[in-house]
N, C-alpha and C positions, 0 to 999 in steps of 0.2 A: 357531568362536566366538572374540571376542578381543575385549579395551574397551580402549583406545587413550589410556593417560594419557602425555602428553609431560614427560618428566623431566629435572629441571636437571642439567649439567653437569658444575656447582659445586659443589650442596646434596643433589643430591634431589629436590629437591620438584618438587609438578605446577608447570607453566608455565601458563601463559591466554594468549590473543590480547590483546595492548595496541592497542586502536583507538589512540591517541595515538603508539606507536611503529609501528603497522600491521608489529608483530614478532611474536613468543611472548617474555615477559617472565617472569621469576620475581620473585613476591611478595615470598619471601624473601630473597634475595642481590644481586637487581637484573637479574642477567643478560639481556642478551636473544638471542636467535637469529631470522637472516632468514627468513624460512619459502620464500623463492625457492630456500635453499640446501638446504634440510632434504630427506631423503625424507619420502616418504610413504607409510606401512607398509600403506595400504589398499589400494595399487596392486598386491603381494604376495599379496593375497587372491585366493581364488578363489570366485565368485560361488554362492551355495547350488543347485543344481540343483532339478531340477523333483520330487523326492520328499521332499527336505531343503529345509526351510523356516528362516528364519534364530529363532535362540534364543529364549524369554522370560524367561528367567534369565540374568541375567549377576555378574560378582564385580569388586569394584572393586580395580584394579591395586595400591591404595596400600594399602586395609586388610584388603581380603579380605571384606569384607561385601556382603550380598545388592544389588545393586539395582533399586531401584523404577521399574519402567517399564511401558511398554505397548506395542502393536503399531504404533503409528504412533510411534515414539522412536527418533533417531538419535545423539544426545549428550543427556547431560544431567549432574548434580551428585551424588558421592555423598552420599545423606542422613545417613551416618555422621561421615566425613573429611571430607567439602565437595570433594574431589578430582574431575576431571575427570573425565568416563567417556566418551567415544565409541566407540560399538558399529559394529565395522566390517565383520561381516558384512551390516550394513543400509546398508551404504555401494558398493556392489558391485553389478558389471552394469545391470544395467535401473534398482536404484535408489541408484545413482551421479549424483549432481548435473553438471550439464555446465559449470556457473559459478555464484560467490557473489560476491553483494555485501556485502564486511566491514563491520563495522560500523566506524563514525568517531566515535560518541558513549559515553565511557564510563559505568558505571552513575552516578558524583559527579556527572557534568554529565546527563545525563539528569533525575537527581532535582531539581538547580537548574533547570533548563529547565519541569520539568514543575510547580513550582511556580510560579515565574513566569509559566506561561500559567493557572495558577489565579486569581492576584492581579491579571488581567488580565481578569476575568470580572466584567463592570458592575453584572450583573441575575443573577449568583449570591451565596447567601445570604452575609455574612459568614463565619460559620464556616468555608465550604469555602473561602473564598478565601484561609484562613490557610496551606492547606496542610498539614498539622501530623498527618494520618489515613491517610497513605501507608502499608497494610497489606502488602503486598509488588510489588517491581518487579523485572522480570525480563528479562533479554534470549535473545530466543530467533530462532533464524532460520526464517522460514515458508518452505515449499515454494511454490512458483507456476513457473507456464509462461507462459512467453516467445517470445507465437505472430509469425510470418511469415505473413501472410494476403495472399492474391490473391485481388483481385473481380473478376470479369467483368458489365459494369452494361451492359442495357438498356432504352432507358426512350423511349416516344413520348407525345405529350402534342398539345393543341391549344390554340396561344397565340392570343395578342391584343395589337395595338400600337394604341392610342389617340392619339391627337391632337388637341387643341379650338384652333382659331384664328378669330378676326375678319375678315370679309370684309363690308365696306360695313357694311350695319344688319344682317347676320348674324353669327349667334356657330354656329358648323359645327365637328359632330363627327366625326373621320372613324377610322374603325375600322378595320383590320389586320386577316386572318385564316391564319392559318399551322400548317402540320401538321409537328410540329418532333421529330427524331429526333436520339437523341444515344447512341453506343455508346462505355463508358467503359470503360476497364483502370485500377482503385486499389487498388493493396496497398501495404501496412502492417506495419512490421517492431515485433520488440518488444513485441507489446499484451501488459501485464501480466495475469494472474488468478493469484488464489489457488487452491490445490489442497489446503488443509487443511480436513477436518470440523470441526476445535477450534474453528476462528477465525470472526470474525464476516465474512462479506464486503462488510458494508457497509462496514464499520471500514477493511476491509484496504485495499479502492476509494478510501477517503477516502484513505488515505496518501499517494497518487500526488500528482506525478511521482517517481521515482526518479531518482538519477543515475547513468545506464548508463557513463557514464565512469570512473565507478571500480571496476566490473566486473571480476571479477577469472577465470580458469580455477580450477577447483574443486581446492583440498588441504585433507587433512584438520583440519589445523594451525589453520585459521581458528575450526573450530567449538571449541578448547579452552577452556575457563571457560564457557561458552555453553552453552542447551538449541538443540536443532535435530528436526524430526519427518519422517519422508517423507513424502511425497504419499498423499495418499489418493484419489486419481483422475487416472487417466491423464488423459493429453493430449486422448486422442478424445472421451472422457468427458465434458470439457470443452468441446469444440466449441462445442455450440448454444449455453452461456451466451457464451463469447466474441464467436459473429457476434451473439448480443445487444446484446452492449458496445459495436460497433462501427457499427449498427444509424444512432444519431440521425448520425454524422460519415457515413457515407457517403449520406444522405439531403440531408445539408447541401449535400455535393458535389454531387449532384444538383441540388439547386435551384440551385445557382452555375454548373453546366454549361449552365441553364437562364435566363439572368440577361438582363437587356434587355426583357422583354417586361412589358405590363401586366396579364394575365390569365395564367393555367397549368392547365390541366386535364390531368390525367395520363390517358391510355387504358395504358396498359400501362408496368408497372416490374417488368422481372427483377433479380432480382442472385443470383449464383451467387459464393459463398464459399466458397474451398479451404483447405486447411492447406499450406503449402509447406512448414515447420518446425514442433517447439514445444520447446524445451529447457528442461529442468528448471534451476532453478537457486535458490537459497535467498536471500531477502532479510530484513533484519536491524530488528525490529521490538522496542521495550522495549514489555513488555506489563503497566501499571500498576494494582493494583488500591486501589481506597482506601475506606475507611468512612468514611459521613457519615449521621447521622439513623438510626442500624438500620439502613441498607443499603449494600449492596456496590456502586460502580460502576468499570466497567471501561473503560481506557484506552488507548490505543494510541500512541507514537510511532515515526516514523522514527528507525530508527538512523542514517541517513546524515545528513539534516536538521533533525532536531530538531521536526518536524512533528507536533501533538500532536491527535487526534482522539477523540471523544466526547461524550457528551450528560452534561454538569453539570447537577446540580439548579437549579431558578430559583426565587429570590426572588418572591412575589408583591406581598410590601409594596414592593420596589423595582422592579418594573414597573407597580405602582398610580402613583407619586411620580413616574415614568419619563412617565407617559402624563399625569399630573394636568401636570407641568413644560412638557411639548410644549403641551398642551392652553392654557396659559394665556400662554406666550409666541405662539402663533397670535391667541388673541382679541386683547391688546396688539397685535399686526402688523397686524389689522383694524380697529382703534379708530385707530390712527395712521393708516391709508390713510385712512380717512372723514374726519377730521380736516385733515390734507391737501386733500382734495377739497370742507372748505368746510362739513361737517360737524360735529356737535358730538360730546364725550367720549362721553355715554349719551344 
């Protein structure tokens, strides 16, 4: 067992990951350290064997107090100090991350971002547009896999090519008939999924794209100031919902393998989807909650982008006024066409 708080220097004190210096910065002194230079004290570990299970008690390096976690927690904040805590026997062997994407948006800019996409909300009620109910926001990195997928597609159909042309006082339709085979190879690197119970996967789906270029090989250094949880479902686990995900794009492809024709009737569509990879890797999500009206609503942004998703409450008096405004600049547009054409106002 060991909780991995990275200490300054200089002072002391914990360090956090500075998105803005994409270093370990101290609060207090300024300092920063490259984390490219730094060990990384997880590497040292030795993964809990198959009788030994990794801890639910852990003590925070700075105060000595219990902290508060649970079985899917890999970093989180002591509730005491506020100091960093990374538990780095959950960091080890199999649930060892293989790459993280650091976050690039700090918690200041996250909070401006995320209010700003409030006051940008037409047909939600004034109140929330203020902003002003930001109950707590948080950065945490989710677990998700990072699949490699080969399709092997076969697909036979019976087309049709139509053509209408003019011949003397005949207008002649002539019809095409074709039995049309097309054997595809399409894989696909990268398909994100989530692997966390906490989170919502709608939410988490809505974040994408991500930017895989700034994709980093995994130290532990990144998740300091940060929460981060492991997976909670393998790879394989995950399987069927991925070839899910992937499901309408390689259908697309299909019908574009299939393109030219004016009729398509499918007699047979295989597709056989493998896993060639899935690598774990943690992606960097501010997880915003706010009060509005007695109720709690839950927010999500990209830590890399600033990409802000969820469902805001909506005003009905301003989608009353919304539809009454359409509604009566349409009739005016019809009053002026008739008008035009010779017609009178009413």
């Amino acid at each position: 067992m060991q909780v991995i708080d990275f200490k300054c220097g200089n002072c002391g004190s914990s360090m956090v990951f500075d998105s803005g210096k994409t270093a370990l910065a101290c609060p207090s002194c300024g300092r920063t350290d490259s984390i490219e230079g730094l060990p990384d004290p997880v590497e040292d570990l030795k993964p809990p064997g198959s009788a030994q299970q990794p801890s639910q008690e852990y003590h925070c390096a700075s105060c000595g107090g219990v902290i508060e976690t649970d079985g899917e927690t890999t970093a989180t904040l002591c509730s005491f100090c506020g100091a960093s805590a990374i538990l780095g026997d959950r960091l080890t062997g199999e649930l060892r991350p293989a790459q993280v994407l650091p976050f690039a948006i700090g918690k200041d800019e996250a909070v401006r971002a995320f209010k700003k996409w409030c006051r940008n909300g037409r047909l939600t009620p004034k109140g929330f547009m203020t902003a002003d109910r930001i109950k707590s926001i948080t950065g945490t990195y989710v677990p998700f896999w990072l699949y490699a997928l080969n399709n092997q597609i076969e697909a036979r159909a019976q087309a049709t090519k139509v053509r209408t042309y003019v011949q003397g006082d005949y207008r002649i339709t002539e019809t095409q008939h074709f039995s049309v085979y097309r054997r595809i190879r399409l894989n696909y690197s990268r398909v994100p999924l989530d692997a966390s119970e906490k989170m919502s996967d709608q939410l988490m789906d809505r974040l994408e794209p991500f930017p895989y270029h700034q994709i980093k090989d995994f130290k532990t250094p990144y998740l300091a100031g940060y929460k981060a949880d492991k997976y909670s479902y393998t790879g394989e686990e995950m399987l069927p919902r991925v070839k899910e995900k992937i499901r309408p794009y390689v259908e697309a492809y299909i019908q574009s393998a299939m393109a030219g024709y004016t009729t398509v009737s499918y007699t047979q569509k295989d597709v056989d989807t493998r896993m060639a990879q899935a690598d774990y890797v943690l992606i960097p999500v501010w997880v915003v909650h706010y009060d509005y009206d007695k109720l709690e609503h839950t927010f999500a942004m990209n830590g890399q982008t600033g990409k802000v998703v969820g469902k805001p409450p909506i005003s009905y008096g301003k989608v009353a006024a919304w539809f009454a405004g359409v509604s009566g600049v349409t009739f005016l547009s019809l009053k002026l066409i008739a008008l035009l054409m010779g017609g009178g106002l009413w």
